[in-house]
C-alpha positions in Angstrom: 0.0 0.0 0.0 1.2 3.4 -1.1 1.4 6.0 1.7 -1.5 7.8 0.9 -3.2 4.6 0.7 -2.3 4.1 4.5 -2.8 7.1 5.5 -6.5 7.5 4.2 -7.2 3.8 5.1 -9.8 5.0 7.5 -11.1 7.9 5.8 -11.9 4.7 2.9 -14.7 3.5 4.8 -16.9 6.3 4.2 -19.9 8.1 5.7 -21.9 6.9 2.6 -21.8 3.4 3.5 -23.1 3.5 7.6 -25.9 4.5 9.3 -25.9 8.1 10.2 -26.0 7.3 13.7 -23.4 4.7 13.7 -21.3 7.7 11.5 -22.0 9.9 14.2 -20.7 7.6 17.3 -17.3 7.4 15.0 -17.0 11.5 15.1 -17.3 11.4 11.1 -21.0 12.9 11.1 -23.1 15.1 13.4 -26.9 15.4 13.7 -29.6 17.3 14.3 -27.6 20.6 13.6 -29.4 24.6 12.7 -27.5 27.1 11.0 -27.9 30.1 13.0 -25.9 32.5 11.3 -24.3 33.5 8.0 -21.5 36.1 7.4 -19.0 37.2 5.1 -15.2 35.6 5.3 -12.0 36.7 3.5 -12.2 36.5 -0.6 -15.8 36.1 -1.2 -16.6 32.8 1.0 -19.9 32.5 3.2 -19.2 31.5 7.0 -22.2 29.6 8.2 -22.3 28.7 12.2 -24.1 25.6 12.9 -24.9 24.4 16.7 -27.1 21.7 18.0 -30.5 22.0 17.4 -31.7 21.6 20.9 -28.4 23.6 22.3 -25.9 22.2 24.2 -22.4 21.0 23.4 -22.1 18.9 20.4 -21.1 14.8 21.2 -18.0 13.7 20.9 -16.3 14.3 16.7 -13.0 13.9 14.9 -14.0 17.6 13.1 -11.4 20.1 12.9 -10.4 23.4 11.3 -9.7 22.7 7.3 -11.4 19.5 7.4 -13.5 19.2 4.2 -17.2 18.8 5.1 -20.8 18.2 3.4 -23.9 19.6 4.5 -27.2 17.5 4.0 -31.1 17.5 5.5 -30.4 15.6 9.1 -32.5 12.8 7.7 -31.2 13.0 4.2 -30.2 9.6 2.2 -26.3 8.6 2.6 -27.0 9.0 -1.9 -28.9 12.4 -1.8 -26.6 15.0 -2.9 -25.1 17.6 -0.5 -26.5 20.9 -0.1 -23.3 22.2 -0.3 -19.8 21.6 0.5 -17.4 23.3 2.7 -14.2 24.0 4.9 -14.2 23.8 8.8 -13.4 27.2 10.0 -13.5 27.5 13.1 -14.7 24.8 16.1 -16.0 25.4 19.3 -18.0 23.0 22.0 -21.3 24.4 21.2 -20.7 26.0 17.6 -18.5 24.9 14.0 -18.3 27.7 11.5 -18.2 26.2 8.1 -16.5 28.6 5.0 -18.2 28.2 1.9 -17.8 29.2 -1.5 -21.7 29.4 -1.9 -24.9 29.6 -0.1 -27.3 26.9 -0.3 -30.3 28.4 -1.7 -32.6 25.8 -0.1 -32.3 23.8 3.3 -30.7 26.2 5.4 -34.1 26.5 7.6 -34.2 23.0 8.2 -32.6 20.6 10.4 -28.8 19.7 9.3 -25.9 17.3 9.3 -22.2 17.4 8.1 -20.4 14.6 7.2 -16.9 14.4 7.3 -15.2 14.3 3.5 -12.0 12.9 2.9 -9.4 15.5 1.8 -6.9 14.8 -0.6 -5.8 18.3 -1.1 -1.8 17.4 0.3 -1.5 14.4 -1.3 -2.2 16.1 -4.6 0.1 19.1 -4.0 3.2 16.6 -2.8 2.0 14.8 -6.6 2.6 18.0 -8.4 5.7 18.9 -7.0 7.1 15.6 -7.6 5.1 15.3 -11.1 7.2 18.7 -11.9 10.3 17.8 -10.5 10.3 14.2 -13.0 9.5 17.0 -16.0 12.8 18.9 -15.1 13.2 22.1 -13.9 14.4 24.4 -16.9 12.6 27.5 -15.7 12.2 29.8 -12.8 13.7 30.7 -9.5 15.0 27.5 -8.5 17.4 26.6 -11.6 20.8 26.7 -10.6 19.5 25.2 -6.8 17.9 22.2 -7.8 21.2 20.0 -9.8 22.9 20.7 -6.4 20.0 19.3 -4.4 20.4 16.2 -7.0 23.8 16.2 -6.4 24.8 17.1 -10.3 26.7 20.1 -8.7 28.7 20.8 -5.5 27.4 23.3 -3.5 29.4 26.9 -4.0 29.5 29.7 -1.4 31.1 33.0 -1.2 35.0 33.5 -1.1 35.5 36.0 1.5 34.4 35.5 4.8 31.2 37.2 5.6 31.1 39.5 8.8 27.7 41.2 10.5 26.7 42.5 13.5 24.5 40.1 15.4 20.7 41.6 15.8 20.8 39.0 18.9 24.2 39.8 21.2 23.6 36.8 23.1 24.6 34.3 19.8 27.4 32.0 20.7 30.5 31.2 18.4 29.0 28.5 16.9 25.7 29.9 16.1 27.9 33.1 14.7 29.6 30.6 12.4 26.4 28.9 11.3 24.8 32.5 9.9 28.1 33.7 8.5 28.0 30.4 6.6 24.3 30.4 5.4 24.6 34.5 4.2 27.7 32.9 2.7 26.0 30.6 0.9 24.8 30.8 -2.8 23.0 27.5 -3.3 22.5 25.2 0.0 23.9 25.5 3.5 22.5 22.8 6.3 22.0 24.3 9.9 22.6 21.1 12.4 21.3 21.8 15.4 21.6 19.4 17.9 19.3 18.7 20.9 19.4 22.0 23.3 22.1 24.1 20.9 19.1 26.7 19.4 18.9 25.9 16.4 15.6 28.0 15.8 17.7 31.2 17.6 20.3 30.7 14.8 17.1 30.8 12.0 15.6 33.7 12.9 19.3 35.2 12.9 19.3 33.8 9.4 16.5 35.1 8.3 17.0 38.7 9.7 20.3 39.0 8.3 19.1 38.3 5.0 16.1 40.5 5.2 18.3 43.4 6.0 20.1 42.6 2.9 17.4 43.0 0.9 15.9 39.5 0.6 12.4 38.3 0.7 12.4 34.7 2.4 9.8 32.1 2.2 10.3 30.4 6.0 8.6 26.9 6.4 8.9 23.9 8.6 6.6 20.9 8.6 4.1 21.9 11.3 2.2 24.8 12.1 3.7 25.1 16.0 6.9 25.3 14.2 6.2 28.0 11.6 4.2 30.0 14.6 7.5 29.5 16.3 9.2 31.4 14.1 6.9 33.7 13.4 6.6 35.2 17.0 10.4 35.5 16.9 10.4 37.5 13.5 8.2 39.6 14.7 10.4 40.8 18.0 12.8 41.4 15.6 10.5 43.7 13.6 10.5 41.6 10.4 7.3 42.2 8.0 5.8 38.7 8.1 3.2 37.4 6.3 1.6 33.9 7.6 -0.1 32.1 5.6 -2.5 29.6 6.5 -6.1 28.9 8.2 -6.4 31.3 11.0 -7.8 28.5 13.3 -5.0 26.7 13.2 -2.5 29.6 14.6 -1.6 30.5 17.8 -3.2 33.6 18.9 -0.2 35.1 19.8 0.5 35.1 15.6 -3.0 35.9 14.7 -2.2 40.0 13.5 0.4 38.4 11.4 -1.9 36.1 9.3 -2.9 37.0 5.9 -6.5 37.2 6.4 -5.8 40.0 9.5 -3.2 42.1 7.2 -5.8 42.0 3.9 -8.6 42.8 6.6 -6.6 45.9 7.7 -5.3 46.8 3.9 -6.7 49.8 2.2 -8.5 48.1 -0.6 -11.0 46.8 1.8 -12.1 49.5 3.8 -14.5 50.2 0.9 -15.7 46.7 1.3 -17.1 47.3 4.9 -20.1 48.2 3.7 -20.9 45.2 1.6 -19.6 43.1 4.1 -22.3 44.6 6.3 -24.8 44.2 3.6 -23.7 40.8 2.9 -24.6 39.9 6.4 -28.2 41.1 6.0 -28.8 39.5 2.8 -28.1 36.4 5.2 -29.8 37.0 7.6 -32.8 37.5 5.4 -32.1 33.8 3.4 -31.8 32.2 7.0 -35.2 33.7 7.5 -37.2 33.8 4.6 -39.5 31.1 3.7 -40.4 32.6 0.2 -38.9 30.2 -2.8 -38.8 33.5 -5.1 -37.0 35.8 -1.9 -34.5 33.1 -1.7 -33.7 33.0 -5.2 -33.6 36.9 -5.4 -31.6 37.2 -2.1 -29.1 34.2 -3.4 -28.2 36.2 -6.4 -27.5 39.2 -4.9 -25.1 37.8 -2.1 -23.1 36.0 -5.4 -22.9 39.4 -6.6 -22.1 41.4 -3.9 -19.3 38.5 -2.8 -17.9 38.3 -6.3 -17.5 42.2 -5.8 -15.7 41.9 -2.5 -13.7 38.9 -3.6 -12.2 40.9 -6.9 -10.9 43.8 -3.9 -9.6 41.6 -1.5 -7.8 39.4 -4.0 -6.0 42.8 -4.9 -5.0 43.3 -1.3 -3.9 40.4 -1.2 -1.4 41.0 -3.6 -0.6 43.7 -2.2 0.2 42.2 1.1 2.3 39.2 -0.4 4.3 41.8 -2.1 5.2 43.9 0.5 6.1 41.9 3.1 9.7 40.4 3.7 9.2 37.1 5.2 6.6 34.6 3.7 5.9 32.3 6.8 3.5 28.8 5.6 3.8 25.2 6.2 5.4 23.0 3.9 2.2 22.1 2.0 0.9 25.1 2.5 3.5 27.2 0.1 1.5 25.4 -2.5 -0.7 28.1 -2.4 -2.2 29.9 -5.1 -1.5 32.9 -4.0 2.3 32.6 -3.9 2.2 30.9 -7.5 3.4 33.9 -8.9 6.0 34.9 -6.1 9.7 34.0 -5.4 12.3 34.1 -3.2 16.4 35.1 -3.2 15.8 32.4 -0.1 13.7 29.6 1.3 14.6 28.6 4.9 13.0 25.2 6.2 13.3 25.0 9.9 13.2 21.2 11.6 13.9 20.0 7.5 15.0 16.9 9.2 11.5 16.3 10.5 9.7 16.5 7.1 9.2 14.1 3.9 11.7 15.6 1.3 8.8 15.9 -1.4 7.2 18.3 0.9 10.4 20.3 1.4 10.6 20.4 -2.4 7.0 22.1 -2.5 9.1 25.6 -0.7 12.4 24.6 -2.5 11.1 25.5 -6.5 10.0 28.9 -5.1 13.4 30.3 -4.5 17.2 30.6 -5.7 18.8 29.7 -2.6 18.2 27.4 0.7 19.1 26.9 4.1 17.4 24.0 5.7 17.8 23.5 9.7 17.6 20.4 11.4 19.2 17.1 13.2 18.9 14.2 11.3 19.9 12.2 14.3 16.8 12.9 16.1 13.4 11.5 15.3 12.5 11.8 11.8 9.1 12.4 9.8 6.4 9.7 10.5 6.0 7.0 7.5 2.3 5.4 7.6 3.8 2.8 5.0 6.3 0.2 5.6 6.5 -0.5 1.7 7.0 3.7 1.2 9.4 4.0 4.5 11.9 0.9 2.8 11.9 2.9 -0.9 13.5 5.6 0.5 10.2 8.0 1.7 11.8 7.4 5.4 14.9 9.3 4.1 15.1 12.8 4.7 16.6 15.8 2.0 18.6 16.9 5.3 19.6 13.4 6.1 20.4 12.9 1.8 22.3 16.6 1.7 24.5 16.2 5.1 26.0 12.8 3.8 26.9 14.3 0.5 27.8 17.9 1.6 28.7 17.6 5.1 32.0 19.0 4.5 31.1 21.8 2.1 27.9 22.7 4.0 26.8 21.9 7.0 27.5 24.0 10.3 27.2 22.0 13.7 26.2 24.3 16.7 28.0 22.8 19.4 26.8 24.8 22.7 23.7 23.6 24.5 21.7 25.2 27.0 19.3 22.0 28.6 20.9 19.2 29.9 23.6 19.4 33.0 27.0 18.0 31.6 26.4 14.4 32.9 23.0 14.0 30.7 24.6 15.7 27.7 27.4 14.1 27.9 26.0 10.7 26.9 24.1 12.3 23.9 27.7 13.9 22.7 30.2 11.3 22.7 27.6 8.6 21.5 26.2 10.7 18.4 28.0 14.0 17.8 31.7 13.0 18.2 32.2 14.5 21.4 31.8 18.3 20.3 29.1 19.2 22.7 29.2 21.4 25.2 27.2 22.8 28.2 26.9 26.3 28.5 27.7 26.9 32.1 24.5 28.2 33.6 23.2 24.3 32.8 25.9 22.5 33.1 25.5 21.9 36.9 22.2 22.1 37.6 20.3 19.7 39.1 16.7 19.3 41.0 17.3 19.9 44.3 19.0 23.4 43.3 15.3 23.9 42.0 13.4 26.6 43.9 11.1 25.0 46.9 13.7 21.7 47.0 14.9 21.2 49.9 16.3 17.8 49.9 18.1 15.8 46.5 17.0 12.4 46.3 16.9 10.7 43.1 14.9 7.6 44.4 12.1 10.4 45.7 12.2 13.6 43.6 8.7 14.8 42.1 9.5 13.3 38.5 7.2 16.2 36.1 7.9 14.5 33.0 7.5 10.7 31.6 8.6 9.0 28.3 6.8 5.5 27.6 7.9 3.2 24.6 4.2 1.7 25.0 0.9 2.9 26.3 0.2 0.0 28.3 0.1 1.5 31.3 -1.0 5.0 31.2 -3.7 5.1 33.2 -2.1 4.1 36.6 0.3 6.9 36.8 -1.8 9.7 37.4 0.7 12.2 38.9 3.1 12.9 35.9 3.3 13.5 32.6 3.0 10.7 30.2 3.8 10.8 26.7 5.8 8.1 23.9 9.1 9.6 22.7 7.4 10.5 19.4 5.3 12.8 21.0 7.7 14.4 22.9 10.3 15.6 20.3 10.8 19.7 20.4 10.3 19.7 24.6 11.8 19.3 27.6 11.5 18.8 31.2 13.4 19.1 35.0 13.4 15.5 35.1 12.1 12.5 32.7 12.2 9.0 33.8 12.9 6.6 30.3 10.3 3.4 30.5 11.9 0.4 28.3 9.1 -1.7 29.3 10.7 -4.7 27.1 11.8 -7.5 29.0 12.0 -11.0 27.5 14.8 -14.1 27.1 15.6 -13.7 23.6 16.6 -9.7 24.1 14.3 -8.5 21.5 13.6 -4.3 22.0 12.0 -3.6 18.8 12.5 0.0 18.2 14.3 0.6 20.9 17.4 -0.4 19.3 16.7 3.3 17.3 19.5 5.5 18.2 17.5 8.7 17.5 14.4 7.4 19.8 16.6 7.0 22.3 18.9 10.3 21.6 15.5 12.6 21.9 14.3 10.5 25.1 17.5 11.5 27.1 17.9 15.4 25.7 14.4 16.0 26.7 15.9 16.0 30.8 17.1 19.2 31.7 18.4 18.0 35.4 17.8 14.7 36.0 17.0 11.8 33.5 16.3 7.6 34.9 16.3 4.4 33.0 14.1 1.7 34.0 15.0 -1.3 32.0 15.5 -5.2 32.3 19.3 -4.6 31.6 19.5 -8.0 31.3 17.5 -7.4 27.9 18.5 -4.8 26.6 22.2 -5.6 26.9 21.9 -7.6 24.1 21.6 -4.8 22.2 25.3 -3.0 22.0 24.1 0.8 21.8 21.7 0.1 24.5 24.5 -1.6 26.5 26.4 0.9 26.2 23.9 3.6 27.2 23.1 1.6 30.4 26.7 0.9 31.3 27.2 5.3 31.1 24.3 5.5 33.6 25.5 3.2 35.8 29.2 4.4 36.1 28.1 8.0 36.2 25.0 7.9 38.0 23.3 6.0 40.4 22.4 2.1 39.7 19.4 0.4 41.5 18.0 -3.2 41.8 14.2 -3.9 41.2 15.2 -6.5 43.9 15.7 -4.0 46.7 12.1 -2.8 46.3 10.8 -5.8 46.0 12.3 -7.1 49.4 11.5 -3.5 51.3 
């Protein structure tokens, strides 16, 4: 099975073929719904709100902001065509707003339900990049980049050394070295940023720099926490940002740096109050009218008067796009239609080595240089299919790019500022040669120098954080945090306690014999990290061996047997 087979393997058994209850008990449908309101969203769409139709909070439902969704009469055949279809907006416990391109003319006075669609819309933009890149590139922004990306050319940077004065003061030598090399670059340069070194500090850096040289940047990463991330950081640097994406799905510390706030605020649009405002009455009225003619009248004139707004805010968006510096999206977002006409003198994809390389490519074809950030020794980007993962999908471009170009382009930052010396240390000489170092207001601390600790005990220190390899059992630890090392990547806690959980005669640990699981399960500790293992087990396993056996000789080593005979 392909990976989007896998991945859509649920979303396969569809609403069609259930009961609409049943459908409903599974979160993929909700009943019984009224729309209550109607009001005009960014570039002509409708924004219906739908709640329950006897009030309340609505059951329990898988729907979330830019799920695709269709509307039918609550007691409509699963074959009976949908009044119209949709894109989640916005959801709360008692109300979903729904953005669509038009308003139902009939059925909008009646009782509803939505149905959960499935939505290929990634898929098909990672099959158009890759269906472009098999054509050849032979045009556009991206020309001389992408043979080096293929490995056709070595990567080329500039021959005198690059100096600047540091917008951030508090940039150590490495991270210095790591933005002299990327403005230095003229094709690819690969950030490596281990666990704790600040990696995204060294980005925004980056990207600063480059904007006060006159570039506009596209800046990415694969998630929207990460892009937000950056973002906020931009921003306190006074960067004009631009982020795209579905406002429901930023943090609202972002949210004046979205598109849809910067095109609300543009000139162009303060003309279009007023038929927004009119555009909500004409709503209003279709919500309330019974009349078949009304309707049709009252339908016309809202396609007209949002085809008018549409035509202005599609200006202002322009507008926007072009005038900021920094283009901030997701991966799979860049794909946009509004950027199709825009490049970039740089593309900058933040944690690269936790993304599927044909999504990095979507960013890459927009601009004439790149620098991607990342550790390819931590966790990389989750493959649903085995069949996919073993054809190469589970490699990485940062992971391809660093064992080509190591050499010529990658810069290490080698200063971290988590983990006391003893927890780092492990990480260091195991994975990173042994170039690590702590920075010294970490490299010494431990719990009891917390605030409120009076005593250190490692046996009986409040534990706040908790990796487990398996979910087995979750439920009987209430008092900590619990979460699998996947889930865990990008944080860190005072103290995390590692659960192997596999014991067994033949030594068999399954994926714990992954060096990068168990590289971002020790960096998450800041002061104190524990291993409970059979060692016994996982001693047949030579990394893992040789992880235990540094734990032992350099911290404190305890027998199950002495709590079992207390």
């Amino acid at each position: 099975m392909d990976t989007k087979g896998a991945e859509m393997a649920f979303a396969a058994e569809t609403t069609a073929q259930m009961k609409t209850e049943t459908a409903q008990k599974r979160g993929r449908t909700l009943l019984n719904l009224k729309c209550v309101d109607a009001t005009s969203g960014l570039l002509g769409k409708t924004l219906l709100v739908l709640e329950p139709s006897k009030g309340g909070i609505f059951p329990p439902h898988k729907f979330g902001s830019h799920d695709v969704v269709a509307l039918k009469a609550n007691r409509a055949e699963a074959s009976t065509a949908a009044l119209g279809e949709g894109v989640v907006y916005r959801v709360k416990d008692n109300a979903i707003t729904v953005a669509m391109d038009d308003v139902p003319e009939e059925g909008l006075d009646a009782p509803l339900r939505m149905e959960k669609l499935a939505n290929e819309v990634t898929y098909r933009r990672l099959k158009d990049t890759l269906t472009e890149l098999h054509k050849g590139v032979r045009k556009g922004p991206a020309t001389e980049l992408v043979p080096v990306l293929f490995g056709d050319k070595y990567p080329t940077f500039a021959k005198k050394p690059i100096t600047f004065t540091p917008f951030n003061q508090l940039l150590d030598q490495s991270q210095q070295a790591a933005v002299a090399k990327a403005l230095a670059a003229k094709d690819v340069m690969l950030l490596h940023g281990p666990p704790g070194t600040g990696k995204t500090t060294a980005v925004v850096e980056v990207i600063t720099q480059e904007v006060k040289r006159g570039s506009k940047v596209l800046a990415c990463a694969a998630s929207n926490i990460a892009v937000d991330n950056l973002v906020e950081r931009l921003v306190q640097n006074r960067v004009k940002v631009v982020r795209m994406g579905h406002p429901a799905r930023l943090l609202p510390q972002v949210l004046e740096s979205a598109l849809d706030a910067q095109v609300l605020k543009a000139d162009n649009t303060s003309i279009a109050t007023d038929v927004r405002k009119e555009i909500k009455q004409l709503s209003s009225k279709l919500l309330k009218t019974k009349d078949r003619r009304e309707k049709g009248e009252l339908t016309r004139d809202l396609k007209r008067l949002a085809k008018e707004e549409k035509k202005r805010q599609t200006q202002a968006v322009v507008d926007v796009i072009k005038d900021a510096d920094v283009i901030a999206s997701t991966l799979t977002g860049a794909l946009t239609q509004r950027l199709k006409d825009t490049s970039f003198d740089l593309v900058v994809i933040d944690e690269a080595a936790q993304a599927l390389e044909c999504a990095c490519w979507i960013a890459l074809l927009k601009g004439r240089r790149c620098v991607l950030a990342g550790d390819h020794l931590q966790l990389p980007p989750t493959v649903q299919s085995a069949e996919a993962e073993a054809k190469g999908l589970g490699i990485t471009l940062f992971e391809r790019l660093d064992a080509m170009y190591a050499a010529q382009a990658t810069s290490m930052l080698t200063m971290q500022y988590r983990m006391n010396s003893e927890i780092m240390r492990w990480s260091s000489d195991e994975l990173y040669g042994g170039k690590i170092g702590a920075h010294p207001t970490v490299a010494k601390h431990r719990l009891c120098d917390m605030d409120g600790v009076t005593a250190c005990n490692a046996t009986e220190a409040v534990l706040v954080g908790l990796l487990k390899e398996m979910r087995a059992n979750r439920k009987q630890i209430a008092a900590v945090e619990i979460s699998t090392v996947d889930g865990f990547q990008g944080r860190e806690k005072e103290a995390i306690v590692i659960s192997m959980v596999r014991s067994n005669p033949e030594g068999e640990v399954g994926f714990l014999s992954d060096e990068r699981r168990m590289n971002v399960a020790v960096t998450r500790a800041r002061r104190h990290c524990a291993v409970v293992c059979d060692s016994d087990t996982v001693g047949k396993n030579a990394f893992l061996k040789r992880m235990v056996s540094y734990f032992e000789q350099h911290g404190e080593y305890l027998s199950a047997m002495e709590y079992l005979s207390a």
